[in-house]
C-alpha positions in Angstrom: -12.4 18.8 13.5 -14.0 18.5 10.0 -13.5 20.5 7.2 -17.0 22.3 6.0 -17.8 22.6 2.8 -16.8 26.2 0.7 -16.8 28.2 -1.4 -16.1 27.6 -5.3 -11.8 27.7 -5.3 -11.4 29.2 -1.8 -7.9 29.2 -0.8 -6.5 27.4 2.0 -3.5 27.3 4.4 -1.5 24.9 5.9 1.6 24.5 6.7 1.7 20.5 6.6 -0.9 19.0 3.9 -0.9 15.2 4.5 -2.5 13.7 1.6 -4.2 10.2 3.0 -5.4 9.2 6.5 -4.1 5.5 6.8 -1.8 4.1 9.4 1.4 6.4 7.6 -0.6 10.1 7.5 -2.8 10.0 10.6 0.5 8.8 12.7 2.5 11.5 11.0 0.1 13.7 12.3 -0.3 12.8 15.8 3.0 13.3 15.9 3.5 16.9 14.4 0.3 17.8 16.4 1.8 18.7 19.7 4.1 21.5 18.2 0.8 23.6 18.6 1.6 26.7 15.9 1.4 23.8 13.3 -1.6 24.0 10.9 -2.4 20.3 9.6 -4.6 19.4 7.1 -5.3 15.4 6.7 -7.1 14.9 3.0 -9.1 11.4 2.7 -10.4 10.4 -0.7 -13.4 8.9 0.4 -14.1 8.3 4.6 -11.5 8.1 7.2 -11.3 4.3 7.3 -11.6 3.5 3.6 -7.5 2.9 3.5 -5.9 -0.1 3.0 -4.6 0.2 7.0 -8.5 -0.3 8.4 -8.7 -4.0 6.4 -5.2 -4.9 7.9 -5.4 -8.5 9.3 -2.3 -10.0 10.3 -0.2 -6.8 12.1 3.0 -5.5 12.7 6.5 -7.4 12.8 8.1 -6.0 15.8 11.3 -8.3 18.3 9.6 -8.8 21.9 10.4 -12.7 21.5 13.3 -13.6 23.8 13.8 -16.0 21.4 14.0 -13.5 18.5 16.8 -10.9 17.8 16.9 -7.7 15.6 19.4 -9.1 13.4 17.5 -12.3 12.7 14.6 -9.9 12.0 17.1 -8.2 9.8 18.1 -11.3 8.4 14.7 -12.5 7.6 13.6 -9.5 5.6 17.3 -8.9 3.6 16.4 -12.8 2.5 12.9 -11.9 1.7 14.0 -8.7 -0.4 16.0 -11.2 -2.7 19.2 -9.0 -2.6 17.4 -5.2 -3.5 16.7 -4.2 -0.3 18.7 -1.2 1.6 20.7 -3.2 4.7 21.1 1.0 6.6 17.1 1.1 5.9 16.1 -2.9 6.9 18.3 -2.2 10.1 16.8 1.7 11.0 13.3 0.0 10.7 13.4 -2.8 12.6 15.3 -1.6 15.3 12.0 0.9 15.6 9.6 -2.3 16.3 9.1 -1.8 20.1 9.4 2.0 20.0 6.3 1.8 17.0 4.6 -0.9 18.6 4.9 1.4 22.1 3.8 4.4 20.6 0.4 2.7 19.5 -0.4 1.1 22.7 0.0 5.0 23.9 -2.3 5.6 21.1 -4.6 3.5 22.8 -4.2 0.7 20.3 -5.0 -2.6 22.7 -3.1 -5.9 21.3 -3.9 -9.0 22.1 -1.8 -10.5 25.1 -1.2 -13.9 27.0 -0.9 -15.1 30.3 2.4 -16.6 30.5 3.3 -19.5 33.1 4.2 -17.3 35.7 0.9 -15.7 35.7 1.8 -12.1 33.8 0.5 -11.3 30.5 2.9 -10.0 27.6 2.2 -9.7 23.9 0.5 -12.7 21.7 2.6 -13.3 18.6 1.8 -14.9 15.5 4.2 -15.9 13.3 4.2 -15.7 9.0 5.7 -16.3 6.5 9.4 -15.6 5.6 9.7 -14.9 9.9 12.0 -17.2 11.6 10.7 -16.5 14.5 7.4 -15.3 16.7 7.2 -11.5 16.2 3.4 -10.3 14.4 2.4 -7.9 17.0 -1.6 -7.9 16.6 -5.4 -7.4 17.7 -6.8 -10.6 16.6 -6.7 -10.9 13.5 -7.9 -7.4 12.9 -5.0 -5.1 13.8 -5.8 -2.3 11.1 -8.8 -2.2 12.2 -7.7 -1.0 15.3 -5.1 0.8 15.0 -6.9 3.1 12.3 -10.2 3.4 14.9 -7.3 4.9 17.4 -5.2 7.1 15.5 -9.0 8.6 14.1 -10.2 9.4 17.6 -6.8 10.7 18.5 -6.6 13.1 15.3 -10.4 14.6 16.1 -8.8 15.7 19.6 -6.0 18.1 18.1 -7.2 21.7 16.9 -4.7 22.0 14.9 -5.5 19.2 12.7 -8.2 19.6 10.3 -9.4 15.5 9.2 -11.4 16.4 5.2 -13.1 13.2 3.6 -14.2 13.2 0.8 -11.0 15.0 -0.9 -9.4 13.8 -3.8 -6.3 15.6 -5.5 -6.2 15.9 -8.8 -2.9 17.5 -9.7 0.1 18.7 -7.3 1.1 22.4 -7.5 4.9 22.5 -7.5 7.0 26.3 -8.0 7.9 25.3 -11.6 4.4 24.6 -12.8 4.0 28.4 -11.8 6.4 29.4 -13.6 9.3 30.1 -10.3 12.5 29.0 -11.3 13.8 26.9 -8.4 11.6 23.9 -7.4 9.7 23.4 -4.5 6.5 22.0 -3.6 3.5 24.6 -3.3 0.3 22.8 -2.4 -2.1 20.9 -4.5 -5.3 20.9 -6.4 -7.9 18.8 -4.5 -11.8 18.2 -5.3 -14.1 18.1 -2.8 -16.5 15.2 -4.2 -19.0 16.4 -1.7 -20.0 19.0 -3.3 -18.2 19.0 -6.4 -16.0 22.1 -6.5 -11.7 21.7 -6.6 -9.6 23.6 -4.4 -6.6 25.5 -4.6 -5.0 24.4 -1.6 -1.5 25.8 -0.5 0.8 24.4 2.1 4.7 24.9 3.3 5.2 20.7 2.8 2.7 17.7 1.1 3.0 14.5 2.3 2.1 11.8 0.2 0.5 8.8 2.4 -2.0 7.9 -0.1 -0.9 3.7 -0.3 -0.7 1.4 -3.3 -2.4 0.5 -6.7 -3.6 -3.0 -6.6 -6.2 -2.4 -7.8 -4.4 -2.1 -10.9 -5.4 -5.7 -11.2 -8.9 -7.4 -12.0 -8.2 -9.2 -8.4 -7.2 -7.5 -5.4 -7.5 -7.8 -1.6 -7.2 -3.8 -1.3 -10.3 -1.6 -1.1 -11.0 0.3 -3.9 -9.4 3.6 -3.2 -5.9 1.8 -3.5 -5.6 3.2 -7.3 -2.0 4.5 -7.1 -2.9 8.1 -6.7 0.3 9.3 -5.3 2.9 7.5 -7.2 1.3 8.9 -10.2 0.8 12.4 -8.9 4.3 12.4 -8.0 5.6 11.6 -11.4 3.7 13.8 -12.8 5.0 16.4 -11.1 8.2 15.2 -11.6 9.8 12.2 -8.9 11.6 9.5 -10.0 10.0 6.3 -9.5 11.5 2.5 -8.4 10.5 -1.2 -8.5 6.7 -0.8 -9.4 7.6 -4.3 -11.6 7.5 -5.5 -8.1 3.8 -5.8 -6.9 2.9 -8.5 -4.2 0.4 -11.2 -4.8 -1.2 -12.3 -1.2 -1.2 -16.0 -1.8 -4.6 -16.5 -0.1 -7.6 -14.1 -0.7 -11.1 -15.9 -0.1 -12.4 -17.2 -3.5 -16.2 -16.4 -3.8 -18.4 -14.2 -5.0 -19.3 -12.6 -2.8 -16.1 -11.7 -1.1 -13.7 -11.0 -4.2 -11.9 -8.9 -1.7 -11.7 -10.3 1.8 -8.4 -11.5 2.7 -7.5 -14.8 4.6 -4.8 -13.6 6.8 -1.0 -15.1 6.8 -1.4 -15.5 10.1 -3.7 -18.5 8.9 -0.3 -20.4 8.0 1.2 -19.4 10.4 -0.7 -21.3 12.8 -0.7 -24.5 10.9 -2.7 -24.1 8.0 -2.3 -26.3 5.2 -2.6 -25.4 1.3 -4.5 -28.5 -0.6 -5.6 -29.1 -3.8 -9.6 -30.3 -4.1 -8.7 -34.1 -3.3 -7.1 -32.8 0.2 -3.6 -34.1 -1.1 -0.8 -30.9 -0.2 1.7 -29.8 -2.6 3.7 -26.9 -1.2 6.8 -29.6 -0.8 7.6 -29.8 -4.3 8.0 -25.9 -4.3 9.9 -24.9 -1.5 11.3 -26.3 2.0 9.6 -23.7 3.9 5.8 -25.4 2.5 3.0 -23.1 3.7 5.5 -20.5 5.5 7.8 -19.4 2.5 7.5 -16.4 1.1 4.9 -14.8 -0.5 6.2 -14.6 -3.5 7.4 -18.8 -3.8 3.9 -19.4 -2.4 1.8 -17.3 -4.6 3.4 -18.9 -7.7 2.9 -22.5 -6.6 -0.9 -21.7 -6.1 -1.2 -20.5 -9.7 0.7 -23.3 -11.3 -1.5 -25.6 -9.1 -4.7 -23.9 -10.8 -3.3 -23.9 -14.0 -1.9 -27.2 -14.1 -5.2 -28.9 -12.6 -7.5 -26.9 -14.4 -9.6 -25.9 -11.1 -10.9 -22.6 -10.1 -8.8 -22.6 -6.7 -6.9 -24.2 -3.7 -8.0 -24.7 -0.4 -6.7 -23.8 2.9 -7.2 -26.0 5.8 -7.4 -25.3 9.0 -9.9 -27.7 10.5 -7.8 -29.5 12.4 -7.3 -26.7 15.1 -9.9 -26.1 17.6 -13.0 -24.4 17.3 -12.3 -22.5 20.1 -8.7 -22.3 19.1 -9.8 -20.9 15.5 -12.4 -18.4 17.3 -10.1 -17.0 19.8 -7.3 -16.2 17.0 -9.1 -15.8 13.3 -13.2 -14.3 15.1 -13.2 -11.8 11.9 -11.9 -14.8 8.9 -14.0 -17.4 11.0 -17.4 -15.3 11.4 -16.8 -13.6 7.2 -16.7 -17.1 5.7 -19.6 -18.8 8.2 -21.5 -15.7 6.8 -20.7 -17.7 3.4 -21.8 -21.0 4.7 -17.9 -21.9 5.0 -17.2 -23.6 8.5 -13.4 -22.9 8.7 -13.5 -25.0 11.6 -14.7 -28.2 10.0 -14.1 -27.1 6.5 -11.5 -25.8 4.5 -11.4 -22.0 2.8 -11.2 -21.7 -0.9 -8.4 -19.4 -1.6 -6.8 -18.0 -4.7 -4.0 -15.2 -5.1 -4.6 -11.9 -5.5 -2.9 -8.5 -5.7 -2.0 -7.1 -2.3 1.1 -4.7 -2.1 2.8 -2.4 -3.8 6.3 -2.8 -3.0 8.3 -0.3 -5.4 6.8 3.3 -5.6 8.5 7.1 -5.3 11.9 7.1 -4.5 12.6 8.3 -1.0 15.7 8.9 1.0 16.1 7.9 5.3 13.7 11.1 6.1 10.7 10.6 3.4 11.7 12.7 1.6 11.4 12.7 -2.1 13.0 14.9 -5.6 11.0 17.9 -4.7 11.7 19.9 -2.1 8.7 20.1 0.5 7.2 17.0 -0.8 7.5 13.5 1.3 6.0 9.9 0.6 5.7 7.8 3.6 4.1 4.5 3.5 3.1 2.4 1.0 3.5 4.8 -1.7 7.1 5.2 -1.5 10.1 2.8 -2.2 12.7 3.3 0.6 14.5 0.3 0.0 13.0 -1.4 3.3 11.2 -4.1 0.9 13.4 -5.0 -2.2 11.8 -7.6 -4.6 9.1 -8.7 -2.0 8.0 -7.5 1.0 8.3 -10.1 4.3 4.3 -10.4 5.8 3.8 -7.6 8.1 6.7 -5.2 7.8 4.4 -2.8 6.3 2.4 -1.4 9.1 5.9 -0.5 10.5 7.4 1.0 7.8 4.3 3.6 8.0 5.2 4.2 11.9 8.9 4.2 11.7 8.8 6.6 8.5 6.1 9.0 9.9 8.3 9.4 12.5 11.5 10.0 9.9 9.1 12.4 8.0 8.0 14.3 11.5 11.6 15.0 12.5 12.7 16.3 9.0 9.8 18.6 9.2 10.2 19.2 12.7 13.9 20.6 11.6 13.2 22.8 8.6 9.1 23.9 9.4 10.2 27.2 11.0 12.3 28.1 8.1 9.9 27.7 5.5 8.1 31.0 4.0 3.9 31.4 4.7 2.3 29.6 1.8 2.0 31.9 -0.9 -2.0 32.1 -2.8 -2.4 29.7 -5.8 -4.0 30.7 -9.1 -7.6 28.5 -9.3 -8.6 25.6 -10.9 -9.4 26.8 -14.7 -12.4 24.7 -15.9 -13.2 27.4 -19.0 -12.9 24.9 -21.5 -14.4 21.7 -20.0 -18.3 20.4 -20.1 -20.0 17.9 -17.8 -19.2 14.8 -18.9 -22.3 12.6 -21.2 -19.9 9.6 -21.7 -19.6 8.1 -18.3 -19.7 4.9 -19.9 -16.2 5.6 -21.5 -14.7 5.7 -17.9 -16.1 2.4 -16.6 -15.5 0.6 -19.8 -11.4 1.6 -20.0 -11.2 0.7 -16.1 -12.6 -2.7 -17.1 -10.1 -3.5 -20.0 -6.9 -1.9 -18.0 -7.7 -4.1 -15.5 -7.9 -7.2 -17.2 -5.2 -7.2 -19.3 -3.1 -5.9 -16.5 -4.2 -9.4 -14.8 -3.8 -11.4 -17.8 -0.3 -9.8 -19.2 1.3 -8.3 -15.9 0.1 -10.7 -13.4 2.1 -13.8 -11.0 3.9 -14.9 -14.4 4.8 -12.7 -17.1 6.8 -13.0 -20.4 8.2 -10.3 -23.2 4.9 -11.3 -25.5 2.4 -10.5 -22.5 4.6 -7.3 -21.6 4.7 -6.3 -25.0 0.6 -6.7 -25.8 0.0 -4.5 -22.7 2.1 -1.9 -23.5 0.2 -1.7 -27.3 -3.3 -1.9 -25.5 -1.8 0.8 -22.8 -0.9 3.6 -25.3 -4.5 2.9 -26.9 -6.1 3.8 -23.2 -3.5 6.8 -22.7 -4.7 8.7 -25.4 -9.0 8.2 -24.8 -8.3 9.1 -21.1 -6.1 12.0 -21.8 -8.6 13.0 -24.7 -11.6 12.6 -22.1 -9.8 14.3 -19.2 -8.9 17.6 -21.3 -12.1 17.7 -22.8 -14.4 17.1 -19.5 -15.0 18.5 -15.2 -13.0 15.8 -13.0 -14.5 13.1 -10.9 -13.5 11.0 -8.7 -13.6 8.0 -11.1 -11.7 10.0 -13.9 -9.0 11.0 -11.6 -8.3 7.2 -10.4 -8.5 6.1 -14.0 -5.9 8.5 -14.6 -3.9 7.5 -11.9 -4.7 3.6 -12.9 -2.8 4.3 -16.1 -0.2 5.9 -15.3 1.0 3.2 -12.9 0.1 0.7 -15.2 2.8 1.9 -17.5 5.0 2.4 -14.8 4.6 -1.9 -14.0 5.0 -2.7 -17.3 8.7 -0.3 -18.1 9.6 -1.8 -15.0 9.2 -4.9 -15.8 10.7 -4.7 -19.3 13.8 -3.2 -17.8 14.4 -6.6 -15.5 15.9 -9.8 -17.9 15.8 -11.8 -15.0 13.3 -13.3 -12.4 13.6 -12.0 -8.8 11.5 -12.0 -6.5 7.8 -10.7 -7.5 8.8 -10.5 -10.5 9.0 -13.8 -12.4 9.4 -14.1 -16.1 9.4 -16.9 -18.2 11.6 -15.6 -20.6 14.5 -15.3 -18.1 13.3 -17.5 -15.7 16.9 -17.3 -13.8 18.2 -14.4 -11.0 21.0 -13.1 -12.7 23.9 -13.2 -10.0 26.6 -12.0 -12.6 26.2 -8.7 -11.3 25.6 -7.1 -8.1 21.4 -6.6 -8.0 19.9 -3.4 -9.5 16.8 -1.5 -8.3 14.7 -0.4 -11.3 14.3 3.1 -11.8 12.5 5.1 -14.3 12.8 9.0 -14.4 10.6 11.3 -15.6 10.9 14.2 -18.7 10.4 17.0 -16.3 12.8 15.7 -13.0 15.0 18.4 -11.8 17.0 17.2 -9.5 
């Protein structure tokens, strides 16, 4: 059922508040949903299929390959990590693929099979790159899509789970910001854009499932809502936070204007796509071994130094020489978006640039989601479990969010019962704010953050670029921090806010790391450093209490 709208500062229960209704919090709370007594309240910024898991293309990496094996899976994604990623975490994840990928089917999720020789159908697989092997689980090529359509219908079955779009926190409510002297998470502040009003709403745990922050960056394949709310509430209110100089370029987002955002799917590659400059001529072999199926990272950078080098506005990737029918069959939402643009993939090839795609580092979380708070979790994209490293391998995401949900739903499972009735929270106090008559301030500062985050903090960085942002950050800190005491909250401010406070979060990062590894590539140390076993990047805030 849906929330309806309120009272100014009502107070509400629940015992599980599940901040973000993607792939990570609507599993999480299909799965807590059966244990009837359990009051769940799902909170999405915008509608239910604005997250990034609705615009998912290629899938979910799960071993149903005879072929394949979970340790070559294992293998494939400790490479792809570039030595930072957990081994205990890589190997509890993966060997969750056909459990996760089950799960969904019973979800009603339908993936695409094949009739094998025998005259039985079983799973299609695509492959991507950094996979050895066939292992992309998928629907098409548009498996969020999906999967986000079923887990919706699913959630507006239970009772017990109350789905509110158009909910936007503005601040988490943690026992020390009320003055209690042990810490503990309490609930959250969230407004209801609807109708304009911000709630006081309390809850035994919070789970944050609220994605990335591409959009960070001038170019992104994300939607719009992907502005690194939770990372930065959590900091905030006190989590340490890991790798955020880590943030995934997708080599191949559809360059034109009228798509800045549409995403050409790895899967693409995988089948036999080929990268080529404007005279057709490829050049992937005089970056990596792998060509058109190394990692993202390798292939991301050769793109750019193709563009820069050359002068042009893009690459192209070709797929022409596959069937029509073959290219319909696999790619019907890539093929029919860029005919829509006068682009015939299958006689044609698709003009393609990098763009910012995943957030790979974010709040540091243990095996169970669990974060420095007590109470408070971080499952998906948000966190940094140590499943990804330096680079996340195509399609391991969507299965992190299952496999963690289901870590989170134990843990809570376990403790739930043992936790007091939440306690009522003191309202929102907007005494000494006005409406806002500078709105113009807000779109301005998202503008310039933007760009110089793609200009200085982008595919290649050095100490200079690093440097300059950091000087043009503090500059932005202070206006938004001036304009947010001073004014009511929007939705607009509160992502701003957010988009800052990551932004600084990339940039200590990536001042902290004298090497290049993985994303993060650095022409001032242009080297991995192998002198010393790898370190993960982690920044602490003033007010952690561990």
């Amino acid at each position: 059922m849906t929330q309806q709208n309120s009272p100014i500062n009502p107070q509400h229960n629940y015992d599980v508040l599940i901040i973000g209704s993607g792939g990570a919090g609507l599993s999480l709370a299909l799965k807590l949903a059966d244990k009837d007594f359990i009051r769940i309240g799902v909170l999405s910024k915008f509608a239910l299929t604005e997250g990034s898991t609705f615009y998912a293309q290629g899938g979910i990496s799960a071993v149903f390959d005879e072929q394949d094996s979970l340790e070559s899976h294992i293998e494939d994604t400790l490479i792809s990590g570039a030595g930072l990623c957990d081994p205990e975490i890589v190997r509890l994840t993966v060997s969750k693929g056909r459990q996760s990928i089950e799960w969904l089917r019973g979800q009603g999720v339908n993936f695409t099979e094949e009739r094998t020789e025998n005259g039985t159908r079983q799973l299609h697989l695509h492959r991507e790159g950094g996979h050895s092997h066939r292992r992309i689980v998928h629907t098409a090529d548009a498996t969020g899509k999906a999967v986000s359509l079923s887990l919706i219908e699913r959630a507006r079955e239970h009772a017990n789970i109350d789905l509110l779009e158009n909910h936007n926190v503005v601040e988490l409510i943690t026992a020390k910001k009320l003055g209690e002297s042990a810490q503990r998470i309490r609930g959250a502040y969230v407004l209801d854009t609807a109708v304009g009003n911000i709630k006081a709403i309390a809850a035994k745990i919070v789970v944050l499932a609220t994605g990335g922050a591409s959009k960070v960056y001038l170019y992104s394949t994300n939607p719009h809502i992907s502005t690194g709310d939770g990372i930065a509430q959590a900091w905030r209110a006190g989590c340490r936070v890991g790798n955020m100089e880590f943030m995934q370029f997708h080599p191949t987002c559809l360059y034109h204007p009228s798509a800045r955002s549409f995403l050409i799917s790895e899967a693409v590659r995988g089948e036999g796509g080929r990268l080529i400059l404007p005279d057709g001529s490829g050049f992937m072999q005089r970056y990596d071994e792998r060509l058109e199926l190394a990692p993202r990272d390798i292939v991301a950078r050769a793109i750019d130094s193709e563009i820069k080098k050359h002068g042009i506005d893009c690459v192209y990737l070709d797929i022409s020489h596959k069937t029509k029918d073959f290219i319909q069959q696999h790619f019907p939402t890539i093929y029919q978006q860029c005919l829509a643009l006068d682009i015939d993939i299958s006689k044609q090839p698709i003009p393609v640039v990098p763009a910012a795609h995943y957030t790979c580092g974010g709040i540091m979380t243990d095996s169970h989601a669990r974060t420095d708070i007590p109470g408070l979790y971080a499952i998906g994209e948000v966190a940094c479990t140590g499943l990804h490293g330096a680079n996340r391998m195509a399609s391991n995401s969507l299965l992190e969010c299952l496999v963690f949900a289901e870590r989170a739903n134990e843990d809570i499972r376990r403790i739930i019962d043992t936790l007091p009735e939440p306690t009522a929270l003191p309202p929102w106090d907007e005494s000494q704010v006005s409406d806002s008559d500078e709105e113009v301030v807000i779109a301005h500062n998202w503008d310039e953050l933007r760009r110089f985050m793609w200009d200085y903090v982008g595919i290649v960085r050095t100490n200079k670029r690093l440097s300059r942002a950091m000087r043009r950050l503090e500059l932005l800190k202070e206006e938004i921090a001036e304009y947010y005491g001073s004014f009511r909250v929007t939705s607009d401010l509160l992502e701003l806010r957010s988009l800052v406070t990551v932004a600084e979060l990339i940039i200590r990062c990536a001042q902290q790391r004298k090497e290049s590894r993985g994303l993060h590539y650095t022409r001032d140390y242009p080297e991995t450093d192998d002198s010393r076993p790898p370190q993960n990047t982690v920044l602490t805030p003033d007010n952690y209490h561990p």
